[in-house]
N, C-alpha and C positions, 0 to 999 in steps of 0.2 A: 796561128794567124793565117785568116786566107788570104790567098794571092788578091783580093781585090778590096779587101783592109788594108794591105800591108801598101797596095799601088795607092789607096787615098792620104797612108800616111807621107809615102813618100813622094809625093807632088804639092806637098807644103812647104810655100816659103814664107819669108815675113821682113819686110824692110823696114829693118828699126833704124832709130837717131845716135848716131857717130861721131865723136872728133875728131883728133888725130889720131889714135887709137882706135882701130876698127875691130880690135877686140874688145873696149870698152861703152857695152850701150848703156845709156846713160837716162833716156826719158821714160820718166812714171809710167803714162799710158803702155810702152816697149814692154815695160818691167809687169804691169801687169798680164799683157797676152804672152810674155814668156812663161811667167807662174802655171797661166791658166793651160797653156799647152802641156807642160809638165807634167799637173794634174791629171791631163788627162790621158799621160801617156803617148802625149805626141811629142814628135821632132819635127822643126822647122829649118828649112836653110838660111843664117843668116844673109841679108842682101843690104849690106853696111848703107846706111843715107846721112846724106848732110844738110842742114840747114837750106843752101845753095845749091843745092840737087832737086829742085823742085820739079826740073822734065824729065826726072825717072819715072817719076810716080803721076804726074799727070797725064799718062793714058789710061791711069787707074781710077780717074776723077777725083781725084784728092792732090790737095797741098802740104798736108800731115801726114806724120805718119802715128801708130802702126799701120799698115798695110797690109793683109794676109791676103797670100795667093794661093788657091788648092784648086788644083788642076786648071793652072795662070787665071779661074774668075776670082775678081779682085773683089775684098770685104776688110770696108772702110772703117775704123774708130772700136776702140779699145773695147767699146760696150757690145758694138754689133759684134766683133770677132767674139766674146765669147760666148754670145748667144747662137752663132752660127757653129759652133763648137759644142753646143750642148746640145743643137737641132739635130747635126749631121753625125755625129757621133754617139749617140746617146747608149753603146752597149760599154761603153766607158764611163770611169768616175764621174757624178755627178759634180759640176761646179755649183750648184745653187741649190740640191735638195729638195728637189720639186718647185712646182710652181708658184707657191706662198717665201718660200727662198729667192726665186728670183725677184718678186717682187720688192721684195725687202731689200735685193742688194741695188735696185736700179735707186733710191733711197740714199743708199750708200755710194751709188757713186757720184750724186751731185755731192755728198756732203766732203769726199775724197777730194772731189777739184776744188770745192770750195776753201775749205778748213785744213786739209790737210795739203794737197798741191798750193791753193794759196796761201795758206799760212806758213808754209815752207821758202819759198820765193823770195821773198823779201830778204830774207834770213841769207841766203847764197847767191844770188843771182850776181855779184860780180867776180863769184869764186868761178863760175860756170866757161868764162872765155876765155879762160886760163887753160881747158881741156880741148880747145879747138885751133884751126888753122886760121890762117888772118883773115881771108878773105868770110872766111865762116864767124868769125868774130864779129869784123867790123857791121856783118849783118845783125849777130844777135843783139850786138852793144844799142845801134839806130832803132832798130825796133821795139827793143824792148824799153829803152830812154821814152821812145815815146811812149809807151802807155801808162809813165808814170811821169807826164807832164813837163820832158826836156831832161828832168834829175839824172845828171849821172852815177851810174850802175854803185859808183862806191859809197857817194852819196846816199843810196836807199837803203843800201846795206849798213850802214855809219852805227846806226842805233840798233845791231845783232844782239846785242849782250842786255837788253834789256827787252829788246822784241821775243827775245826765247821764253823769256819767262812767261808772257802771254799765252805763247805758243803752247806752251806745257801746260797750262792752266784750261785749256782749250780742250784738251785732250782726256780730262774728266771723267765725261761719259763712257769714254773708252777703258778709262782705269777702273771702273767702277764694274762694269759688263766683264775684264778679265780677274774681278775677284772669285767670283762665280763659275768662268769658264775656262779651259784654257787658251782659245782662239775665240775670235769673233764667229766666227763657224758653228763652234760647239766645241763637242771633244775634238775634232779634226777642224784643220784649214780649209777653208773654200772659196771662194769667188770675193765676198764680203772680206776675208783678211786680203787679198791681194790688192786689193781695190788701195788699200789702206799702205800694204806693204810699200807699190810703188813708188809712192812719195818717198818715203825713207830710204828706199837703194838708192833711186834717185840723189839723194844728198850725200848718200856714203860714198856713190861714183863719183860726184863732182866735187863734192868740198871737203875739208879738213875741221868744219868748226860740229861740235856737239850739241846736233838738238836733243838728246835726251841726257837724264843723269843714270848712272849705272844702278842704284835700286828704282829703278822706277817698271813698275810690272808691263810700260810697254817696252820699254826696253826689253826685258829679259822676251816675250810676245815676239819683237824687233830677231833676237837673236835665235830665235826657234824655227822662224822662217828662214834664213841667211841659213840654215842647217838644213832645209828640208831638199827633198828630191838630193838627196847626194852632194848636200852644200853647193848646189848650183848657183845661187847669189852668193854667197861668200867666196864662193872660187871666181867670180867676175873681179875684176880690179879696180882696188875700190881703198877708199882710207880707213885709218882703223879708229872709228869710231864710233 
C-alpha cells in the first residue's frame, strides 16, 4: 500500500444514525455505505449521529445522514457515496461491474426505498423508539405520526402479522433471480445486494419481529451477507432474527 492510498483511506469518516447505543447503527441508507465501504476495502471512522443532531452535520449541507467525509469534503446520500467510492477508488473492488451495472443498480435503488425500506416500515416502526433516548424518540414518534396522517406509531404497526405476508409476497422477483443466482450481484455481492441488504439489518438492529421465514431463499441471501467481510453485520447488535 502506498503512503498516499493508505492517507486517502485513512481520512475517511462517516456519520451514521445512532440510539442509545453508539455501537448500534441502525439506518438502511448507514448499512448500505458500510457494506459498500467494506467492499471495497475501506475503513471509515464511526462519527455516531442522532436524529437531534442535526448541526453536526449541517456544515456538510445535509440534514441526513450517511455523511461520508475523505479528507473532511463532505459526500451526501447513500447513492452518491458509492458512486464517489467507485470514482475515487477505482484500483479497488468494483461495486457495480461496470457501467451497464451501475446503471442497473441506480434501478435498484429506487426500488430498495420503495418496496424494500418502505415495505419494511410499517412492519417496525414502533419497535424503532424503543432503541433511542427520549428526546430522540419523542422527535421520531411526531414526525413520523405525521407522515402517516396523526396515526400513532402502534397503531400502524397493529396490522404487522398480516402486512408481512404482503411484504414477502413482494419479494418475488427477488426469490425468482436467487434461484438462478446466488447474490443479486451474480456469483459475488455488489452494490445491487446491499442496496437491498440495508433494509433487512436495519430491522434486525431495531426490531424483534420476523420479516422472513427460515426456508425462504432470501433469507438464507439475508444470512450470506450478515457473514460476509468477517461477519461484519452479524457482529453489529442486532436480534436474532
Amino acid at each position: 500500500m502506498t503512503e498516499h492510498v493508505e492517507s486517502a483511506i485513512m481520512s475517511l469518516k462517516l456519520f451514521e444514525l445512532v440510539g442509545i447505543d453508539a455501537s448500534r447503527p441502525f439506518s438502511p441508507y448507514c448499512w448500505r455505505t458500510r457494506m459498500a465501504l467494506a467492499h471495497k476495502g475501506l475503513s471509515a471512522e464511526s462519527l455516531p449521529w442522532r436524529f437531534t443532531e442535526k448541526s453536526a452535520i449541517a456544515p456538510y449541507g445535509s440534514e441526513r445522514v450517511p455523511v461520508l467525509l475523505h479528507h473532511d469534503k463532505p459526500v451526501v446520500d447513500s447513492w452518491t457515496i458509492a458512486t464517489y467510492l467507485e470514482d475515487n477508488f477505482p484500483g479497488r473492488p468494483s461495486l457495480f461491474g461496470g457501467e451497464g451495472g451501475r446503471a442497473m443498480a441506480r434501478m435498484l435503488n429506487a426500488w430498495g426505498d420503495i418496496a424494500i425500506v418502505g415495505g419494511i416500515f410499517p412492519l417496525i416502526i414502533a419497535d424503532i423508539p424503543k432503541n433511542l433516548a427520549e428526546v430522540d424518540a419523542a422527535y421520531f414518534r411526531k414526525s413520523r405520526e405525521a407522515r402517516f396522517g396523526g396515526k400513532p406509531l402502534e397503531e400502524i404497526m397493529a396490522s404487522r402479522d398480516t402486512g408481512v405476508i404482503a411484504f414477502r409476497k413482494s419479494l418475488e422477483v427477488m426469490r425468482q433471480t436467487l434461484k438462478h443466482q446466488p447474490y443479486i450481484g451474480g456469483d459475488a455481492p455488489n452494490y445491487a445486494d446491499y442496496i437491498v441488504f440495508g433494509g433487512f439489518q436495519w430491522a434486525r438492529v431495531t426490531s424483534p419481529f420476523n420479516l422472513l421465514e427460515a426456508d425462504d431463499p432470501v433469507y438464507a441471501w439475508r444470512e450470506k451477507l450478515l457473514d460476509a467481510f468477517d461477519g461484519m453485520a452479524r457482529k453489529s447488535p442486532g436480534h436474532a432474527v
